[in-house]
VEXBA-494827 format. One line per 5 residues: number of its first residue (from 1); for each residue x, y, z negated of N, C-alpha, C, CB. Coordinates in steps of 0.001 Angstrom, whole numbers, plus 524288, in hexadecimal, padded with zeros to 5 digits. Atoms other than C-alpha are relative to their C-alpha. Last residue first. Glycine has a CB too. Layout:
NUM	X:Y:Z:X:Y:Z:X:Y:Z:X:Y:Z; ...
// end
This chain:
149	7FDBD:7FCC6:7FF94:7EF4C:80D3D:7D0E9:7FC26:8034F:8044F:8053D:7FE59:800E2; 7FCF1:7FF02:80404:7EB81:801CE:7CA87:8039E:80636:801BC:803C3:7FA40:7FF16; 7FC5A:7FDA9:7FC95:7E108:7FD8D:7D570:802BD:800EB:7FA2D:7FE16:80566:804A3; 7F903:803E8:801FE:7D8B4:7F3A8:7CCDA:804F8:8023C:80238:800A8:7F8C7:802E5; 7FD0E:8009A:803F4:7CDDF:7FE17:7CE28:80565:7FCD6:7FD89:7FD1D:7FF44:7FE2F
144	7FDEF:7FC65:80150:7CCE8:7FDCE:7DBA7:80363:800EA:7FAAF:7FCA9:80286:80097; 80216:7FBB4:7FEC6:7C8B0:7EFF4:7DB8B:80265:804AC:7FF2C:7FC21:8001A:7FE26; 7FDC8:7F844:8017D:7CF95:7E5E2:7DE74:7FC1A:80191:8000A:803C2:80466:80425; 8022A:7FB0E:7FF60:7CCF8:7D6FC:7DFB8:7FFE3:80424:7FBA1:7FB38:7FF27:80178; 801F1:7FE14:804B8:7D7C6:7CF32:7E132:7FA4B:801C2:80211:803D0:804C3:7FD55
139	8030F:7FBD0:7FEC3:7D8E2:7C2C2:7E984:7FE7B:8042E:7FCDF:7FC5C:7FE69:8016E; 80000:80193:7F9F0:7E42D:7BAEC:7E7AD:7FCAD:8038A:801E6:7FE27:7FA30:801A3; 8048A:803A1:800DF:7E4D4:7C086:7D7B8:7FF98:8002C:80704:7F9DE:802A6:7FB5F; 80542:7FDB0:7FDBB:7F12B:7C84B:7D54E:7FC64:7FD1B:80191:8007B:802E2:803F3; 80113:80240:7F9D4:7FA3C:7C13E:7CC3E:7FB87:80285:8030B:7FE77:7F9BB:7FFF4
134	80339:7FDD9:7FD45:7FF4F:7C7A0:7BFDA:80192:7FE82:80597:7FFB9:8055C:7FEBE; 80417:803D5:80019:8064D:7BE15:7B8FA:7FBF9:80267:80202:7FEBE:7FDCF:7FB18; 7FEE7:804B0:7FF56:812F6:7C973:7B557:7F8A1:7FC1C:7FFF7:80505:7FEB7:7FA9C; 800EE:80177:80406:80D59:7D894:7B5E9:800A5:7F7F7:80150:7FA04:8034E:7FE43; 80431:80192:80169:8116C:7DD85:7C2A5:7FFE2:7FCC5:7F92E:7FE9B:7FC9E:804E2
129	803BC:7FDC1:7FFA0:81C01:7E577:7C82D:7FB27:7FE1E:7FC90:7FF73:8001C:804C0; 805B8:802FE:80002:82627:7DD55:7C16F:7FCA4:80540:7FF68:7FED6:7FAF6:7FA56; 8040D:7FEF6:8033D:8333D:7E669:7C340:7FB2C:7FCE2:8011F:7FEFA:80549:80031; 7FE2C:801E1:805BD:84017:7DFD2:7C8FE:7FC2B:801C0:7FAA6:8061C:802BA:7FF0A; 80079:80684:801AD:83700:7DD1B:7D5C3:80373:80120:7F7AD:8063C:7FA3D:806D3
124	8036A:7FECD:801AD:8396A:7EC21:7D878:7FCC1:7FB57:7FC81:7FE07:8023B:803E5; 7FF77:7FD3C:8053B:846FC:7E944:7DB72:7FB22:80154:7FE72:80355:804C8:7FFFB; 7FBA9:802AB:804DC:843F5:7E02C:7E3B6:80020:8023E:7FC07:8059A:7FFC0:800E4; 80273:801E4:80430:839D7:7E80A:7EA22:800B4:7FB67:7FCD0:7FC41:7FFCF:80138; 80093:7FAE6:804B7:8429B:7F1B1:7ED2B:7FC3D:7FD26:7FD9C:7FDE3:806E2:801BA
119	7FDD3:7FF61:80438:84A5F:7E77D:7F301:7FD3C:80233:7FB4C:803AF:8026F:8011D; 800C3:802A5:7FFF5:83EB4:7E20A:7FD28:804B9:7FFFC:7F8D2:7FFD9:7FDB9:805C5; 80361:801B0:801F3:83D90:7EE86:80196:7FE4C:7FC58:7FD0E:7FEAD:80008:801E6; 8000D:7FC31:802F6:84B19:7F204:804BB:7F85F:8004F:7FCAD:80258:80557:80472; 7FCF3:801ED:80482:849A2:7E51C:80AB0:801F6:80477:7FD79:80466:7FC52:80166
114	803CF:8066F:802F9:83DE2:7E6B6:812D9:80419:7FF8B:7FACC:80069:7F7D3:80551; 80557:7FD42:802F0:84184:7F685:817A7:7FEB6:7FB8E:7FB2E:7F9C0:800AF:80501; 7FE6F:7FD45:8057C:84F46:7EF3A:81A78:7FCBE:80220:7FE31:803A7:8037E:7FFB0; 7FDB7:802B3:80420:847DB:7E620:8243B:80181:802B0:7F9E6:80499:7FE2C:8027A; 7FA2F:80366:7FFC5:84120:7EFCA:82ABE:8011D:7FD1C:7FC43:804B1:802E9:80035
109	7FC95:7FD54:8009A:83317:7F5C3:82AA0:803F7:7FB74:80048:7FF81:8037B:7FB9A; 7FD61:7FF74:7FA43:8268B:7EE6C:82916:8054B:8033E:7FD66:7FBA4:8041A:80581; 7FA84:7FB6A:8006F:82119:7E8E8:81AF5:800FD:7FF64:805A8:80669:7FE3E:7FB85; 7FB89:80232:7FBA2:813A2:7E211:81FBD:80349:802CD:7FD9D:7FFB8:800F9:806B7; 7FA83:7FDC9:80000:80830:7E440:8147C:804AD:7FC86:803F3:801E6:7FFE8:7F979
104	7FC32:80224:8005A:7F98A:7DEEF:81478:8033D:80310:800B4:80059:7FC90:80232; 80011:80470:80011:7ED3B:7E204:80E7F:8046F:7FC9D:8028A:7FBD9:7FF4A:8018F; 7FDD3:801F2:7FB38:7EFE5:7EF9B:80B58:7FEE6:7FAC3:7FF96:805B1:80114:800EB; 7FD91:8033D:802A0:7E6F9:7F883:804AB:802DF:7FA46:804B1:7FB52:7FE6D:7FB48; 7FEBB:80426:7FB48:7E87B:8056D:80BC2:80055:7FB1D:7FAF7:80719:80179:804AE
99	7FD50:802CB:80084:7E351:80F94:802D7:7FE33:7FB41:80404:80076:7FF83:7FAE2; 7FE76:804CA:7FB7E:7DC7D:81AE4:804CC:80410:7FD32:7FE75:801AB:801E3:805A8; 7F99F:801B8:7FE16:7D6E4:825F5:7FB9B:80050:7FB7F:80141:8046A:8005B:7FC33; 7FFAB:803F0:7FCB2:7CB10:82DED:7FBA3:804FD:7FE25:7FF80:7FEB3:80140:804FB; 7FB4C:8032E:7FB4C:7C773:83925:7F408:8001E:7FB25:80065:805D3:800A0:7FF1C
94	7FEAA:80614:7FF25:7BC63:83F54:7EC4A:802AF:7FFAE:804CC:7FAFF:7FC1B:80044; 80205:80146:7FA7F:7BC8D:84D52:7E670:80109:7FA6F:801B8:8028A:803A8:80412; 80726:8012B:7FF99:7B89A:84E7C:7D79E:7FF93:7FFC6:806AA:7FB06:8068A:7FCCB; 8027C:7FB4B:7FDD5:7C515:857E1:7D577:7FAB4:7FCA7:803EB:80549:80439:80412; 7FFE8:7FCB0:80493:7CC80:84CC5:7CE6E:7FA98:80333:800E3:8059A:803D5:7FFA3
89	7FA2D:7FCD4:803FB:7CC1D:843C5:7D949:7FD53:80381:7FC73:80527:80495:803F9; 801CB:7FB62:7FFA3:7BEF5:83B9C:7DE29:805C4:8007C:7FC52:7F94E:801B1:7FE17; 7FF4F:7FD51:8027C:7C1EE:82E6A:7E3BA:7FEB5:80486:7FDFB:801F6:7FFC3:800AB; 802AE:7FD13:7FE39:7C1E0:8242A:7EF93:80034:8023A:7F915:7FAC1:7FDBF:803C5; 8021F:7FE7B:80560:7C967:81B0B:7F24D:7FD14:803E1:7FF8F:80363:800F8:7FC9F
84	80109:7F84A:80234:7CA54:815FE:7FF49:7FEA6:7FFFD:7FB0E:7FA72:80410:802FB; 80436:7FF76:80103:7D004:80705:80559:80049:80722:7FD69:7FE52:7FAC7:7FC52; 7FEFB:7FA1C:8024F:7D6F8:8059D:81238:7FBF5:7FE41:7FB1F:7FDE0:8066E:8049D; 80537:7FC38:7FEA4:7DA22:7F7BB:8166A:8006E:80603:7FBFE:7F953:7FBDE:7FE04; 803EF:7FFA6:80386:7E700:7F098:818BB:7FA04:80282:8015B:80264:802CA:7FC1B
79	8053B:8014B:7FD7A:7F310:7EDE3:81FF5:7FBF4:7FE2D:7FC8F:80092:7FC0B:803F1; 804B0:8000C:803BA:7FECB:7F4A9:81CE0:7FC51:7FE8A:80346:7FE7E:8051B:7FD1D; 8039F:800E0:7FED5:80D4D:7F235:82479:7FB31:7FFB1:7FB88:8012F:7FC6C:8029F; 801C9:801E0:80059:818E0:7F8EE:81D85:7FADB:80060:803C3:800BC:80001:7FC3B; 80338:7FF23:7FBDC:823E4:8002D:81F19:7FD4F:7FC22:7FFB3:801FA:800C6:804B9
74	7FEE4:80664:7FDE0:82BE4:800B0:811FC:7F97E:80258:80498:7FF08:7F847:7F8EA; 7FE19:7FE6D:7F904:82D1D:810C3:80EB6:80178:7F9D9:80269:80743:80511:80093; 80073:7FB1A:7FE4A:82AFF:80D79:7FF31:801CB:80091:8052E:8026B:80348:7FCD3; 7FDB1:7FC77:80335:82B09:7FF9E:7FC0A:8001C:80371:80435:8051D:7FEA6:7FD07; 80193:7FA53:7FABF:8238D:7F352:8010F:80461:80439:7FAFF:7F531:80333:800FE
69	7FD2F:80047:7FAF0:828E3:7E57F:7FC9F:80001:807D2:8022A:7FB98:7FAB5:804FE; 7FBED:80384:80159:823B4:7E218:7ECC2:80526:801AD:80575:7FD00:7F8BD:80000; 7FC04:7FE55:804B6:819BA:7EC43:7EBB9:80546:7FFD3:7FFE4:7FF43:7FD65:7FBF8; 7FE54:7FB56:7FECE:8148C:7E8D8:7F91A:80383:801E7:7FCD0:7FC7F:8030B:8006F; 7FC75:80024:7F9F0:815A6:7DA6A:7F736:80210:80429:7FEDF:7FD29:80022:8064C
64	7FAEE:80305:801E4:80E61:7DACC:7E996:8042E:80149:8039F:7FF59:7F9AC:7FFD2; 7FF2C:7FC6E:80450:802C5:7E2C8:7EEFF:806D2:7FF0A:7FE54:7FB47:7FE5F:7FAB4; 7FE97:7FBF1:7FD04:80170:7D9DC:7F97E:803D9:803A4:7FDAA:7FBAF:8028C:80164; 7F9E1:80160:7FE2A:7FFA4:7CF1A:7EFBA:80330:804D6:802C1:7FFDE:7FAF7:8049F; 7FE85:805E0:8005A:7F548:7D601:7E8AE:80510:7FEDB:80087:7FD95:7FCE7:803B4
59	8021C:802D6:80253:7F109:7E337:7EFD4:80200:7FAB8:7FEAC:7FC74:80022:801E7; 800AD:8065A:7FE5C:7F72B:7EDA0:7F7AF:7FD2A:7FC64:7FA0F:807AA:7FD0C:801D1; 80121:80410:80463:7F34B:7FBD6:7F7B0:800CF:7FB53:80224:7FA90:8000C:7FDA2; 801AB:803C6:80008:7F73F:80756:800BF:80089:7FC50:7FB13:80184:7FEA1:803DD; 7FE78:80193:80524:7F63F:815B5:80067:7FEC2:7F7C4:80217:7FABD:80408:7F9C7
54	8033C:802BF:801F2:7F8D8:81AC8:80DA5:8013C:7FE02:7FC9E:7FE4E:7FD86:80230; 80017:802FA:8030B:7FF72:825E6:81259:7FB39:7FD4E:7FDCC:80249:801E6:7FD62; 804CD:8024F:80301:7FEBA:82C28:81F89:802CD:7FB3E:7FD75:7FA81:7FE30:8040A; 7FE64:8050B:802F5:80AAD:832DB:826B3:7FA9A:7FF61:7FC65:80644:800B8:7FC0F; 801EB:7FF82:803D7:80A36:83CE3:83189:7FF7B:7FA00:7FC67:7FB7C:802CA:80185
49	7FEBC:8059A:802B0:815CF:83D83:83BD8:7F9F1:8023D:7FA46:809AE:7FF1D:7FCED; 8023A:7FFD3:80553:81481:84875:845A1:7FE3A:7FA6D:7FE94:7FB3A:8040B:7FFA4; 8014D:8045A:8037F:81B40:8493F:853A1:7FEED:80032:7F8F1:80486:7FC9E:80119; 7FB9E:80205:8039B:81824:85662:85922:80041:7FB8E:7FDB1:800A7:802A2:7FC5F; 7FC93:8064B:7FDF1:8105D:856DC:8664C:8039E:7FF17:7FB12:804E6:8008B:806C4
44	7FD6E:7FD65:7FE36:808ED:864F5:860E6:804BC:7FADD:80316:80179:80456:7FB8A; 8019A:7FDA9:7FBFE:7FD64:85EDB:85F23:804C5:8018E:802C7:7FC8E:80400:7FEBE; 8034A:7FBA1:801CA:804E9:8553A:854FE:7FDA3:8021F:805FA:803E0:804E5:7FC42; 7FCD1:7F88E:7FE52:80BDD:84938:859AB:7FC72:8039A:7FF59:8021B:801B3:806F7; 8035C:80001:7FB8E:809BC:83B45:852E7:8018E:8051D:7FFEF:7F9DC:7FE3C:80000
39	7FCEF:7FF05:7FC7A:81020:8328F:84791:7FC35:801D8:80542:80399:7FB29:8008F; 80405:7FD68:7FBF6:806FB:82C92:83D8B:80644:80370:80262:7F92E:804D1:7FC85; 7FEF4:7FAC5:7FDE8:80FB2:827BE:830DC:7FC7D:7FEAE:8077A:808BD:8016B:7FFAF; 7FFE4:80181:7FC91:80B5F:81C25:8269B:800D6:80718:80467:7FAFE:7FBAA:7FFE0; 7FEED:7FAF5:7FA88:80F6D:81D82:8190B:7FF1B:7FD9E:8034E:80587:802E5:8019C
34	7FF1B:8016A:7FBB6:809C7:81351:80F53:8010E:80387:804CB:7FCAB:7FD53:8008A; 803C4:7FAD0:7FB7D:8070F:8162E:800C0:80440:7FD74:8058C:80192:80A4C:7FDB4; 7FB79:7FE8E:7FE69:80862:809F9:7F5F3:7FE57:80577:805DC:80371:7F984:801C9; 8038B:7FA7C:7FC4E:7FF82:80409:7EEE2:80644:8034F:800EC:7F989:8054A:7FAB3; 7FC6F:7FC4F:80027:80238:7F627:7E7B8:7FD32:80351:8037D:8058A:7FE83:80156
29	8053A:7FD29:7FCDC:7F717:7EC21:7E179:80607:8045C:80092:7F7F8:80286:7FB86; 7FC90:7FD1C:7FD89:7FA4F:7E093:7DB39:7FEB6:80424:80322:8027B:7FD53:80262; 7FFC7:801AA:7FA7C:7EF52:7D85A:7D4C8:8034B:805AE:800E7:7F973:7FEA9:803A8; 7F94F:801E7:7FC54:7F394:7D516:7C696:7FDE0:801E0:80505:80280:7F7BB:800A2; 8001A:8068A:7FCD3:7E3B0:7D707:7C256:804C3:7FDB2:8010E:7FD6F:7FFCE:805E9
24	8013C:80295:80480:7E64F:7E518:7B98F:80019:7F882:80101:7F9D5:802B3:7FE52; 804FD:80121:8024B:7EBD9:7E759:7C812:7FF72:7FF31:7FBC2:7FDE7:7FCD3:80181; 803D3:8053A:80028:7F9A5:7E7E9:7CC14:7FADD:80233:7FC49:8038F:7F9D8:7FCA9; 800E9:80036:8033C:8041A:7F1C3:7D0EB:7FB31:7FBA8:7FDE6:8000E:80443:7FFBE; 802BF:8077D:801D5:80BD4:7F2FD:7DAF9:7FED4:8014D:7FBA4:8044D:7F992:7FF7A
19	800A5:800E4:806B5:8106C:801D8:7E04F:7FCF5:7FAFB:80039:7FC3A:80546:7FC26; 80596:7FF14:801F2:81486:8013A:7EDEC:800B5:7FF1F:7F90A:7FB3B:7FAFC:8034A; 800C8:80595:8006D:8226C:808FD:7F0CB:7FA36:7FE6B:7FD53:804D2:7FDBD:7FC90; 80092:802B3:80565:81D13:81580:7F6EA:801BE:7FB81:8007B:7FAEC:7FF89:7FDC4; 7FCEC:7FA6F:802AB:81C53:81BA8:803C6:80135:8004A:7F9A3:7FBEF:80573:8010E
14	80081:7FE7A:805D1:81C5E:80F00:80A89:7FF56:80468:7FD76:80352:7FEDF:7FDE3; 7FB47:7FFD6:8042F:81DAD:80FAE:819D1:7FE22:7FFBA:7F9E6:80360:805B4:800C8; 7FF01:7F9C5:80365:8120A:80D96:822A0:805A6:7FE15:7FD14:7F9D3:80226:7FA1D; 7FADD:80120:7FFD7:80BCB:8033D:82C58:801F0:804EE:7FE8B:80200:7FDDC:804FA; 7FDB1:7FAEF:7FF33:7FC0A:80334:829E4:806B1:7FDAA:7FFAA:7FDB8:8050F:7FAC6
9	7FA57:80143:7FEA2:7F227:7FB43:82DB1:80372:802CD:7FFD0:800D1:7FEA1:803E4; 7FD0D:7FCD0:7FE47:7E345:7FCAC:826F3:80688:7FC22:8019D:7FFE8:804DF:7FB4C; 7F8F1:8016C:8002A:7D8FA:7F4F6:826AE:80225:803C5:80313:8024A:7F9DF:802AB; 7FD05:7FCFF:803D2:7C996:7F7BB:822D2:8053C:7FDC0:80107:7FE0A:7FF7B:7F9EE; 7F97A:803A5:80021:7C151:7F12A:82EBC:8031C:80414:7FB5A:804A0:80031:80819
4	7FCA1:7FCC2:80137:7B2B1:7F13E:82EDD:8056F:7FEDF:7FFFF:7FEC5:80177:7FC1E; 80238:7F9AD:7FF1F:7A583:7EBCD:83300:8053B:80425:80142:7FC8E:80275:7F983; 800D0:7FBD1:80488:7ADA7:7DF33:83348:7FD48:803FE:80321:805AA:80270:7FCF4; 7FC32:7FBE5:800C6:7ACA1:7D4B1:83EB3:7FE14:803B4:7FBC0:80105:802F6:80522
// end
């Protein structure tokens, strides 16, 4: 058995359609943010709703899918790991930031969620996201730097 376990599960709304874009390599790569809402009663018994966003990343084929199916407020299954960046801003202090990269994707929600989904990325089909003969490679390897955004 592992020392360790890095996976995350999350069931959220879109808050964004994802952005697609590709690697100097062709490899596909979209990011997109992920509402998920918390629901529970204050001291005082009041019901209170708090909402956590997550940045997420897909990769490759994945990547492709999401671009191609997910759109803004589509209810989606994420299942991935966390990774951290890490940084110094302007003012020389260092921060942290989180991303969910996802290793797999479920669309949930209703039928008409699927095919109001399924139009927009019809019509989105009439623009070539990608540079023609660009194939992403079965296994990439990434490093940070190849991020494009």
């Amino acid at each position: 058995m592992s020392g360790s376990v890095n996976k995350v599960i999350l069931i959220g709304r879109l808050g964004k359609d994802p952005e697609l874009k590709y690697t100097p390599s062709g490899t596909a790569v979209a990011k997109f943010t992920l509402a998920t809402d918390e629901v529970f009663k204050d001291r005082t018994g009041e019901q209170q709703k708090r909402t956590e966003w997550h940045n997420i990343v897909a990769w490759s084929k994945l990547a492709e899918i999401c671009g191609e199916y997910l759109t803004k407020g589509k209810q989606v299954y994420i299942e991935g790991s966390i990774r951290s960046h890490q940084w110094e801003d302007q003012n020389k202090v260092k921060r942290t930031s989180y991303d969910i990269v996802a290793r797999d994707m479920k669309m949930l929600g209703s039928k008409a969620d699927s095919e109001r989904a399924a139009a927009h990325a019809a019509a989105a089909a009439a623009e070539p996201a990608a540079p023609e003969g660009a194939e992403p490679p079965a296994e990439p390897s990434i490093s940070d730097d190849d991020i494009p955004f």
